[in-house]
C-alpha positions in Angstrom: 2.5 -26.1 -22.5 0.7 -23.7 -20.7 -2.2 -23.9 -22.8 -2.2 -27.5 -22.8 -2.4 -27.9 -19.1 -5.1 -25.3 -19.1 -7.3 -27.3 -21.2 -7.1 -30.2 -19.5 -8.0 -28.5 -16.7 -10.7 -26.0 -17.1 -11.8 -27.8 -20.8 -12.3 -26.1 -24.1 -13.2 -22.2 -24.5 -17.3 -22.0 -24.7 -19.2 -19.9 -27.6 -20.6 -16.9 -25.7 -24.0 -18.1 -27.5 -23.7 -20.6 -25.1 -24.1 -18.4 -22.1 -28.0 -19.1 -21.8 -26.8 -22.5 -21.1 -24.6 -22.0 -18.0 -28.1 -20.5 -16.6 -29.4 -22.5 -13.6 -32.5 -24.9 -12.8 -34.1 -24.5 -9.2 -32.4 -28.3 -8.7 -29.2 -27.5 -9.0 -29.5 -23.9 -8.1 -31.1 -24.6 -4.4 -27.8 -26.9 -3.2 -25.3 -24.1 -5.3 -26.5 -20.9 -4.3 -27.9 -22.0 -0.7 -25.3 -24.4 0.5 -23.1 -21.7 2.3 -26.5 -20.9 4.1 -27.5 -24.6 5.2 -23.8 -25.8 6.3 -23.9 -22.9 8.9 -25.9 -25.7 10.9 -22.9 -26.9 11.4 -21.6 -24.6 13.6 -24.5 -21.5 13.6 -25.3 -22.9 17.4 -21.5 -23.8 18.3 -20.8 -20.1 17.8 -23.6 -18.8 20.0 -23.0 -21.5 22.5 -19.1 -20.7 22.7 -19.8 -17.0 24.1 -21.7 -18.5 27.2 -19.7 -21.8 27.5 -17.4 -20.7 31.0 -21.1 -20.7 32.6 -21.4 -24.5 32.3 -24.9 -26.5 32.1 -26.8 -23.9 33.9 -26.2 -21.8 30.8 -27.1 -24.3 28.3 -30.6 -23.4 28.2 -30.0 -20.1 26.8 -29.0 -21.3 23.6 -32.7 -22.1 22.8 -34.2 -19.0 23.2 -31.4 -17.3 21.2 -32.0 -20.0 18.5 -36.0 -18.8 18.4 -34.9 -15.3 18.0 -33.0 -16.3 15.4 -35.2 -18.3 13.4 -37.5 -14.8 13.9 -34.5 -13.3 11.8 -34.6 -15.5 9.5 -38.2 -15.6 8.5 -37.4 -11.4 8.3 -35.1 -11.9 6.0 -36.2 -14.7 3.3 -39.2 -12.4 3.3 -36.8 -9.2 3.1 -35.0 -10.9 0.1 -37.6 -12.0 -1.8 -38.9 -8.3 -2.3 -35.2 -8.0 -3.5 -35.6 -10.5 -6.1 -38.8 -8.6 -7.3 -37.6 -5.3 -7.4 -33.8 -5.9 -8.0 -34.2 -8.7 -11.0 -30.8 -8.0 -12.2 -28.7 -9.2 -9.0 -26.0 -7.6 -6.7 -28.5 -8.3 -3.7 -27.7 -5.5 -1.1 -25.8 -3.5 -3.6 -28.1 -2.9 -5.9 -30.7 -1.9 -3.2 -28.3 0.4 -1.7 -27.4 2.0 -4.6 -30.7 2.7 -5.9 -32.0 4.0 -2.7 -28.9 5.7 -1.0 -26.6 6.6 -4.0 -23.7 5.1 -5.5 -21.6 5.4 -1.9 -24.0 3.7 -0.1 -24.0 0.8 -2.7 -20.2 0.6 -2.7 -20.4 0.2 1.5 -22.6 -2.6 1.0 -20.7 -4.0 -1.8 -17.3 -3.8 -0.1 -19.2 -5.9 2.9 -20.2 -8.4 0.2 -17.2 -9.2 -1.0 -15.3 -9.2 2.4 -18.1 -11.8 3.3 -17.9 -13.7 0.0 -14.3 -14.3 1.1 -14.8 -14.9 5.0 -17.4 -17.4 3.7 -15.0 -19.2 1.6 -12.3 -19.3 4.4 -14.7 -20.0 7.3 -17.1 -22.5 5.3 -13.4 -24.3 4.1 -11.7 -24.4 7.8 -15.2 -25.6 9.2 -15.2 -28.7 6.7 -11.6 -29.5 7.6 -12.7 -29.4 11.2 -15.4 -31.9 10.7 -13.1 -34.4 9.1 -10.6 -33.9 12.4 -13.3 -34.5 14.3 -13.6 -37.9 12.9 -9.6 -38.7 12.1 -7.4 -36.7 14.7 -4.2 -37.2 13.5 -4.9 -35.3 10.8 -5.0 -31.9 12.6 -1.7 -31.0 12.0 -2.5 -30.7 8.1 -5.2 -28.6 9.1 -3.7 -25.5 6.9 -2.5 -27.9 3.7 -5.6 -29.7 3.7 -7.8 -26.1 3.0 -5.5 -24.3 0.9 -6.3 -28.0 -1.5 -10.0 -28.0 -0.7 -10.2 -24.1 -1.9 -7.6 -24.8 -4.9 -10.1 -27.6 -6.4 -13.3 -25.7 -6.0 -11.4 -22.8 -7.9 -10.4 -25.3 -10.8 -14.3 -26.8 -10.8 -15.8 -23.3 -10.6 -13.3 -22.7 -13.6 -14.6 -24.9 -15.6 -18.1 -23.4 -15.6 -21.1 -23.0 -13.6 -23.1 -25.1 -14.8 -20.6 -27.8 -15.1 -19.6 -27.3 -11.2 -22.9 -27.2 -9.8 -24.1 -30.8 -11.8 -21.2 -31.8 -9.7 -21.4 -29.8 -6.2 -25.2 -30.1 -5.6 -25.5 -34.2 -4.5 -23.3 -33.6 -1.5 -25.1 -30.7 -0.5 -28.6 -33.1 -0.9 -26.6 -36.1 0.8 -26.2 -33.4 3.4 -29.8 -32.4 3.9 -30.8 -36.2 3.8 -28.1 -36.6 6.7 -29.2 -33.8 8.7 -33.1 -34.8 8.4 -32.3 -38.3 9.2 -30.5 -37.2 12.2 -33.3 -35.2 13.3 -36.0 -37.7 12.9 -33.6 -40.7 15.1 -33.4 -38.1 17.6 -36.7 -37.0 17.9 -38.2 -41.0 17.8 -35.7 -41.3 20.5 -36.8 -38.5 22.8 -39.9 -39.6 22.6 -39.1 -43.2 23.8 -37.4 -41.4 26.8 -40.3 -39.4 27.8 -39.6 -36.5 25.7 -37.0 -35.8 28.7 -32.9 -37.1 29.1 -31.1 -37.6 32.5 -28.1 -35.4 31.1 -31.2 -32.3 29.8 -30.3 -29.3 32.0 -32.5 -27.8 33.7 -34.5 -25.1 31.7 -35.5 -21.0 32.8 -32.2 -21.1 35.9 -31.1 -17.6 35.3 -27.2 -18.3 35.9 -25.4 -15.6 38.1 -23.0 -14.6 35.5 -25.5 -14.1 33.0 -26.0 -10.5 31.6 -27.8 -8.8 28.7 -24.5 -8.2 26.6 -23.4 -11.7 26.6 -27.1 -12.7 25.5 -26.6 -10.0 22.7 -22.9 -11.6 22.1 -24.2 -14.8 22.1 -27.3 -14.0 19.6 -24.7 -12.2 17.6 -22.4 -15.1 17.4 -25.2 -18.0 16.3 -26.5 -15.5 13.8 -23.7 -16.4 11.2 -25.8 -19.9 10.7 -28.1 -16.6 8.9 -25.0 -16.3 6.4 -25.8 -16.8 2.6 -29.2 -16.0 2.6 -28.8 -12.9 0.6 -26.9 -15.0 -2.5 -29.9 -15.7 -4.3 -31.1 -12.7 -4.6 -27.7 -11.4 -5.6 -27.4 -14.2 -8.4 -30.9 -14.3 -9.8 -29.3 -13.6 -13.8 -28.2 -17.0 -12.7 -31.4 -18.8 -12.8 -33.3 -19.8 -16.1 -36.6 -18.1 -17.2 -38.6 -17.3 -15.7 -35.8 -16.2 -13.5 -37.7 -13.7 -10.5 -40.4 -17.0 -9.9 -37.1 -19.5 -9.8 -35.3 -17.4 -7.7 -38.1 -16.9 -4.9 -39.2 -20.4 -5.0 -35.9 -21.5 -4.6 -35.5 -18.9 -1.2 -38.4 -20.2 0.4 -37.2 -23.7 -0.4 -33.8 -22.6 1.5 -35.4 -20.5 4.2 -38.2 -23.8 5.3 -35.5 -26.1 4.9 -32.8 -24.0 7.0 -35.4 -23.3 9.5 -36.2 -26.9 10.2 -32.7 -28.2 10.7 -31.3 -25.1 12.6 -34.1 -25.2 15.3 -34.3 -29.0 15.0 -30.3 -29.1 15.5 -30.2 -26.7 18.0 -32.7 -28.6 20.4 -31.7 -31.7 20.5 -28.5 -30.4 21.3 -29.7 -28.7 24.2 -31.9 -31.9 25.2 -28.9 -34.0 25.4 -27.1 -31.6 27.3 -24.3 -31.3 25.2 -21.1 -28.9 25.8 -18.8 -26.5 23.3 -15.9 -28.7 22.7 -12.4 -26.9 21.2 -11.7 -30.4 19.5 -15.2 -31.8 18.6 -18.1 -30.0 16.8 -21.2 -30.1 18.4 -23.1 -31.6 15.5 -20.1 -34.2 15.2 -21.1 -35.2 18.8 -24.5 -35.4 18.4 -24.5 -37.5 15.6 -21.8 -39.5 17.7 -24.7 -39.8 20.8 -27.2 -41.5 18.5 -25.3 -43.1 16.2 -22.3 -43.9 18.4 -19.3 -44.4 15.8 -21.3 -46.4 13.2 -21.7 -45.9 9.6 -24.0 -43.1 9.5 -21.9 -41.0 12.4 -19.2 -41.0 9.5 -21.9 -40.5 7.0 -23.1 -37.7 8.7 -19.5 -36.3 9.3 -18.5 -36.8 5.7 -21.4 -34.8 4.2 -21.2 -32.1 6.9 -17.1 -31.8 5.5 -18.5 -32.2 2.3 -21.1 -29.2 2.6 -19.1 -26.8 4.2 -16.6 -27.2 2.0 -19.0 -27.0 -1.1 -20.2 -23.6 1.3 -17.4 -22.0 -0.3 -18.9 -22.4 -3.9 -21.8 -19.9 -3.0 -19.3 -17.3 -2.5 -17.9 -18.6 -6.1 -21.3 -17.6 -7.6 -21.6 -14.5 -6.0 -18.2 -12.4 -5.5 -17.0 -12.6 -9.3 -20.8 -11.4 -10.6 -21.1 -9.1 -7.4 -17.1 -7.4 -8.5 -18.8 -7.9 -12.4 -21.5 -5.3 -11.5 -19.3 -3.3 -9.8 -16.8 -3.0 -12.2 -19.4 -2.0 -14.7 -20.5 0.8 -12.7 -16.5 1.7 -12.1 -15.4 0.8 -8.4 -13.8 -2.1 -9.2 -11.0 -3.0 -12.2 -12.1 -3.8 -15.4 -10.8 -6.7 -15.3 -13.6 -8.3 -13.4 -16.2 -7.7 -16.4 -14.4 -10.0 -18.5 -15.7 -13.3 -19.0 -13.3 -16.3 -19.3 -13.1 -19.3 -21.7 -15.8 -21.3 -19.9 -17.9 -18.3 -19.9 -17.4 -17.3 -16.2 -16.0 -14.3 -14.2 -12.5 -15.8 -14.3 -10.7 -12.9 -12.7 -12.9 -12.3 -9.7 -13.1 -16.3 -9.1 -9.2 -16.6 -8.8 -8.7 -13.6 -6.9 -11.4 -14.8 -4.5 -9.2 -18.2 -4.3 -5.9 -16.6 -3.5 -7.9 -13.7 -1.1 -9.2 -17.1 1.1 -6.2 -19.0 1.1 -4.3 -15.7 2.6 -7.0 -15.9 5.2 -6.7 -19.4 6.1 -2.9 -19.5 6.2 -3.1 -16.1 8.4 -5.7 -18.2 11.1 -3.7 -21.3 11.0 -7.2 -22.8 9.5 -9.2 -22.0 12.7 -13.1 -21.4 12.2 -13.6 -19.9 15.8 -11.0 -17.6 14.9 -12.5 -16.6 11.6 -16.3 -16.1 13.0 -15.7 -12.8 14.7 -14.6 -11.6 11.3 -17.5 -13.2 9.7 -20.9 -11.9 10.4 -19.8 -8.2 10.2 -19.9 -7.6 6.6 -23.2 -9.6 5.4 -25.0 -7.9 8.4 -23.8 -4.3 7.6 -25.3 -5.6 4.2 -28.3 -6.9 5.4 -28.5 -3.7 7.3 -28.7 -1.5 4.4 -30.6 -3.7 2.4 -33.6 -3.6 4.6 -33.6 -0.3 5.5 -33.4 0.7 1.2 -36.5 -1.0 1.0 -38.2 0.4 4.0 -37.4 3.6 2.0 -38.4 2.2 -1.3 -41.7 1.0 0.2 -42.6 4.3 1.5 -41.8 6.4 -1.4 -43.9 4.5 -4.0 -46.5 2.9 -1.6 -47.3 -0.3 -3.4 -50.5 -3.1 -2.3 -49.6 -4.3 1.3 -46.3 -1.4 1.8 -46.9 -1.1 5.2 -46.1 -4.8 6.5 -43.7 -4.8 4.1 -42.4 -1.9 6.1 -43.0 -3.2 9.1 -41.5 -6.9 8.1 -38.5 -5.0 6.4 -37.8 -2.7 9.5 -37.7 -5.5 11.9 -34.9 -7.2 9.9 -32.9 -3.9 9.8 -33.2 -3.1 13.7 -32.4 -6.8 14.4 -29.2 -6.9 12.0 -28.1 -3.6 12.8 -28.1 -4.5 16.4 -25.7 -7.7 15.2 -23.6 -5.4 13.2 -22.8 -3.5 16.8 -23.0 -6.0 18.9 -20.3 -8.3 16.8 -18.1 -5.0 16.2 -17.9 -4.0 19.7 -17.9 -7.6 21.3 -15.3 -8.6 18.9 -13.0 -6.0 17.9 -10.4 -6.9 20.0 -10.8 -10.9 18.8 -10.3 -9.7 14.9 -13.5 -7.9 14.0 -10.8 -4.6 14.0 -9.3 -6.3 11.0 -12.6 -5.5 9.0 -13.5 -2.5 10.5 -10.4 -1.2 9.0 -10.3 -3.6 5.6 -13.9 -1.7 5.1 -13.2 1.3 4.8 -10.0 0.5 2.7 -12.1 -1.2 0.0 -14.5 1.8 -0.2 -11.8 4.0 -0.4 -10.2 2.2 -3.2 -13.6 2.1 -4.5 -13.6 5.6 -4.8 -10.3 5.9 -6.3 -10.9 3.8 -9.3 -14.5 5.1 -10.0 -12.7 8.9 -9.9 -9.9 7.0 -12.1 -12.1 5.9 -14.6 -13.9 9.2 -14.4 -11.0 11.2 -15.4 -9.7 9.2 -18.0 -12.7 9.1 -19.7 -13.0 13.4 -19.7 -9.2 12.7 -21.0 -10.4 10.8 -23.8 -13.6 12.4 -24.6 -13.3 14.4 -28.0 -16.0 16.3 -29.8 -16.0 14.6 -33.3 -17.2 17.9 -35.2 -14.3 19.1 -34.6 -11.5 16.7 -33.9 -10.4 14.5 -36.8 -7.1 12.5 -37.8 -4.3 14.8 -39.4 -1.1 13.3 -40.8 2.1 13.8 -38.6 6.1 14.7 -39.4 7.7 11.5 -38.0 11.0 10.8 -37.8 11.7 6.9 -36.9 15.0 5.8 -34.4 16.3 2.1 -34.4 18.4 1.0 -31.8 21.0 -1.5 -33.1 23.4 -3.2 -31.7 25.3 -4.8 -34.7 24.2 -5.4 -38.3 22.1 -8.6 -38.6 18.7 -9.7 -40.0 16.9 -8.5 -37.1 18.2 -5.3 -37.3 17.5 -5.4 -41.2 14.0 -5.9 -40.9 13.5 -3.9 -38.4 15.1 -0.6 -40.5 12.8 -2.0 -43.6 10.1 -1.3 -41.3 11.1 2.3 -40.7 11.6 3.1 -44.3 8.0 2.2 -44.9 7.1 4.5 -41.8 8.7 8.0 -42.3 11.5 8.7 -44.9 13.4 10.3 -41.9 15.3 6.9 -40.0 18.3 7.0 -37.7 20.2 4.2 -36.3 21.6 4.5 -32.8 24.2 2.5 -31.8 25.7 3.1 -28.1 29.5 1.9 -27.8 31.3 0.8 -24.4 34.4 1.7 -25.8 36.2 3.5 -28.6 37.2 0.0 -30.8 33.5 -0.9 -30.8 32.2 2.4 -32.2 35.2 2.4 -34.7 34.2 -1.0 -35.6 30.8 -0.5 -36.3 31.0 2.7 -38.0 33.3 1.0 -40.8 31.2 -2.0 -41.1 28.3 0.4 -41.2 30.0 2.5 -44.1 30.6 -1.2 -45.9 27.1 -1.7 -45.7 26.1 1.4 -47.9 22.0 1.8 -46.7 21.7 5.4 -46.9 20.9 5.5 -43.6 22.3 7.6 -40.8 24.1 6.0 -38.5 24.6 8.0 -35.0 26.6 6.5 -32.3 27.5 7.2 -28.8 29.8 6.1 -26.2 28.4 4.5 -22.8 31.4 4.9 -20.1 29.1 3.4 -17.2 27.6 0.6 -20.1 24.2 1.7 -19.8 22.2 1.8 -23.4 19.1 3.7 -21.8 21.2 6.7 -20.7 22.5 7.4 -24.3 19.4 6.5 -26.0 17.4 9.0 -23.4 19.7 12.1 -24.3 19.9 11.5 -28.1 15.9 11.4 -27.9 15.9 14.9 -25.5 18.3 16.1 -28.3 16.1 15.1 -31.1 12.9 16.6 -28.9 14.5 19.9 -28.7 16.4 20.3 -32.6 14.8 22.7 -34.5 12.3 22.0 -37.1 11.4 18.5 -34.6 8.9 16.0 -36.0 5.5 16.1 -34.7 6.5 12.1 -33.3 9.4 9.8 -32.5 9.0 6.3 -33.4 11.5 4.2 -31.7 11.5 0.8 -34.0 13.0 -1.8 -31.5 14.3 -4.8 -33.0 13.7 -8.1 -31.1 13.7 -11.9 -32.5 11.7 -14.5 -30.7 13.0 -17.7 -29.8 11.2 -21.0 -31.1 11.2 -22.1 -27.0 9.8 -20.1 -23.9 13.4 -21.0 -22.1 15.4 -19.6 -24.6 14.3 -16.5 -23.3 16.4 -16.9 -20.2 19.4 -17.3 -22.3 19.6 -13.5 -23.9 19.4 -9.7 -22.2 15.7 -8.6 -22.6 16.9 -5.2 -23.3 14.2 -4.7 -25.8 11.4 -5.2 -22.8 13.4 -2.4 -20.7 13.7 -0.4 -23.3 9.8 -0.7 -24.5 9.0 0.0 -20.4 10.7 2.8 -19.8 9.5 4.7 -23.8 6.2 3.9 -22.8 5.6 6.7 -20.3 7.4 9.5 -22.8 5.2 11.7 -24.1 4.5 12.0 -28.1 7.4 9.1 -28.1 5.8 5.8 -30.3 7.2 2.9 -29.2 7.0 -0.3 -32.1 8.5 -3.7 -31.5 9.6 -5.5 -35.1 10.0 -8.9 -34.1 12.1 -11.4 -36.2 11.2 -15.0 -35.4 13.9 -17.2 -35.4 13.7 -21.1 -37.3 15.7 -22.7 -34.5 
């Protein structure tokens, strides 16, 4: 049943020939891998805007010299990033620059701020797309919570079914989006011009407010830079892109960082010119698309494809947490489970954890994006942080053609996104940046642990193979019965072919039962022992324990104890529920004896 339902969901298991074919063309890899980057449009400027709202108009003005700054940042960056894509060819972004430049601590700081951003992204990128559809239909802001935990639920199941596969699907609303946005931008600007490149409602521009100071500028800036989130997921999924996959890749981040550029600063001004205010219910791109378009068709459009987007944000994050936990699992801070590939070829593991990670975040914020912004921008600046600054380091140690304004471009970046890293955890600790100021160090810490895990266990293993090789053992081989049937006849079988030495063990509640079975063991004539033992407080595992410390202990003790558990297997999964599962108890609690084998002889049952 199970598999069944998984089939129809995810489709049929893929040939891991096939994997060449999952690989991505610029077309669909621009809309996959930058639409987390280009719906922060939607509410990049909001966020800056809602540190200096309680000033009013006068403060409006502000917004637009922030915005230039970061436009600045963002030219640092896609020119940061594509020297990360040429050094870095293997992905992990931040991670792998870290690593190779700072050691292997270093690259699991800026990997544990990945992946808390990967899963901020999905939760903020989710609530924000819900937000633009209540923006357009209020009465459905109640369902706000329901509403993302389905949104994040399908993109898992799509991203399931393969990357390829999602992204033919994701990347024509993140186009209709662009298309929308560019529209928008070109009716506004015909229609500035028409008015004398001036509105009644414009506030005035360079009236330094009162309550203005250089903290809240540096809050403010802090805040609109998360419309500067995403940038760094091409470079950390370039094995995503077909050959040749370093000139794909960087064609496809200047395509994000021109078209980003445009329609954050064209956005972001037109918002200012028409004077409009941070609105708790209303986004502020929902309201300039309402001020042109009033509530026609394309103020829908616009707010459909803005939903659509920001919810499609969330797949970035789907490309680049399970191959960023991938890589770090294969260098042993993160579970091994993350290296494995599923059915459809993708990192199944890290994409459902990533799914139920986000939907504990949006339940947690009630769904709120305003809420989840303070938490945001902390991790994929740290990142951007160290990114930087490993190749201002990388630059000066080898000194390539040009290493100085690469220094120089590279160093500007790092200042300006350390000073956001500070700025956000300092301004916003007590709003919920706290939260991943302490997650961060958790995840590194964990980090640690399993790498040292892994470490050990592999010194464990380790043997020298000159001089260790396999030896035959004295094993004896117990059965635990409890009554004579085929099960319990296949199962001694079993143990005769194992060891000559077999014992059955049978535990008794009472006197009668052991009397019973001891007779109708005698009837049965198998030659083998049979030892019993009584059970006052009806516990099996009590006995069984003690005959198994007496065995351990007898003089002249095998080398191993088998223990040769009987169990049939029912023809349906519910069956199950109708019989003790002593058998699994019994198999859990053997396992962690030492030099005891546990074997299960299963006996399958026709009905």
């Amino acid at each position: 049943m199970f598999s069944n339902v998984k089939r129809l969901l995810i489709g049929p298991p893929k040939k891991l020939q096939q994997l060449r074919e999952e690989r991505l063309s610029k077309l669909k890899a621009l809309p996959i891998l930058s639409s987390d980057a280009l719906s922060s449009v939607a509410y990049g400027y909001q966020a800056a805007l809602s540190e200096i709202a309680f000033i009013g108009v006068a403060g409006l003005w502000i917004g637009l010299p922030i915005a230039a700054v970061i436009v600045l940042l963002l030219i640092a960056l896609i020119l940061s990033y594509l020297q990360v894509i040429r050094a870095y060819p293997n992905g992990g972004g931040a991670y792998a620059v870290a690593s190779d430049q700072f050691g292997p601590i270093a690259g699991l700081v800026a990997g544990a701020a990945l992946l808390i951003d990967y899963t901020l992204t999905v939760a903020v990128s989710v609530s924000s797309g819900i937000a633009a559809i209540t923006t357009a239909y209020p009465s459905l802001l109640p369902w706000t919570v329901p509403l993302c935990v389905l949104a994040i639920f399908g993109i898992m199941i799509m991203n399931l079914r393969g990357l390829n596969e999602s992204a033919s699907i994701f990347m024509w609303p993140t186009y209709l989006f662009i298309f929308s946005i560019f529209t928008l931008e070109i009716v506004g600007f015909v229609h500035l011009s028409h008015a004398g490149w001036h509105y009644a409602q414009t506030p005035p521009f360079g009236v330094i407010p009162k309550e203005i100071s250089v903290l809240l500028i540096l809050r403010a800036f802090a805040s609109g830079c998360s419309a500067l989130t995403g940038i760094e997921a091409i470079s950390n999924a370039t094995p995503q892109f077909r050959e040749p996959t370093i000139r794909n890749a960087q064609k496809t981040l200047l395509w994000l960082g021109l078209l980003l550029g445009l329609m954050f600063a064209g956005t972001s001004y037109l918002t200012y010119m028409k004077g409009l205010q941070v609105n708790p219910n209303f986004t502020l791109l929902g309201m300039l698309a309402q001020s042109y378009f009033h509530t026609g068709f394309f103020f829908y459009f616009i707010q459909f494809t803005t939903f659509a987007v920001l919810i499609l944000a969330a797949n970035t994050s789907y490309s680049g947490f399970p191959l960023l936990a991938a890589l770090m699992a294969r260098d042993r801070f993160m579970p091994r489970m993350f290296e494995l590939r599923g059915d459809r070829l993708g990192y199944s593991n890290g994409i459902i954890v990533l799914s139920i990670l986000a939907i504990i975040l949006i339940v947690a914020f009630n769904g709120q994006t305003d809420a989840l912004i303070p938490l945001y921008a902390i991790g994929v600046f740290l990142s951007f942080t160290l990114a930087q600054t490993g190749l201002v380091k990388r630059w000066m140690k080898t000194k390539p053609p040009g290493w100085l304004w690469r220094s120089a471009i590279n160093s500007f970046g790092a200042i300006l996104s350390a000073i956001v890293t500070v700025v956000f955890a300092v301004a916003k600790f007590s709003q919920g940046a706290w939260i991943v100021l302490v997650i961060l160090p958790l995840i590194i810490y964990f980090g640690v642990k399993v790498r040292r895990h892994y470490q050990t266990i592999a010194d464990d293993l380790r043997i020298n193979i000159t001089q260790v090789k396999p030896s035959p053992h004295k094993t004896i081989v117990i059965v635990p019965i409890a009554g004579i049937n085929r099960v319990v006849a296949g199962t001694l079988s079993y143990a005769l072919s194992v060891s000559d030495q077999v014992i059955a063990f049978y535990v008794g509640f009472d006197d009668e039962a052991i009397e019973r079975m001891e007779e109708k063991w005698k009837q049965w004539n198998t030659g083998i022992r049979l030892v019993t033992a009584r059970s006052q407080y009806r516990s099996i595992v009590r006995p069984l324990m003690r005959f198994l410390n007496t065995v351990e202990n007898w003089e002249g003790a095998p080398d191993h104890i088998v223990v040769a558990i009987p169990q049939f297997v029912t023809r349906k999964w519910w069956h199950n529920m109708l019989h003790n599962q002593t058998s699994i108890m019994l198999r859990t609690i053997l396992l962690y004896r030492k030099d005891i084998v546990v074997t299960t002889v299963p006996y399958h049952l026709s009905d």
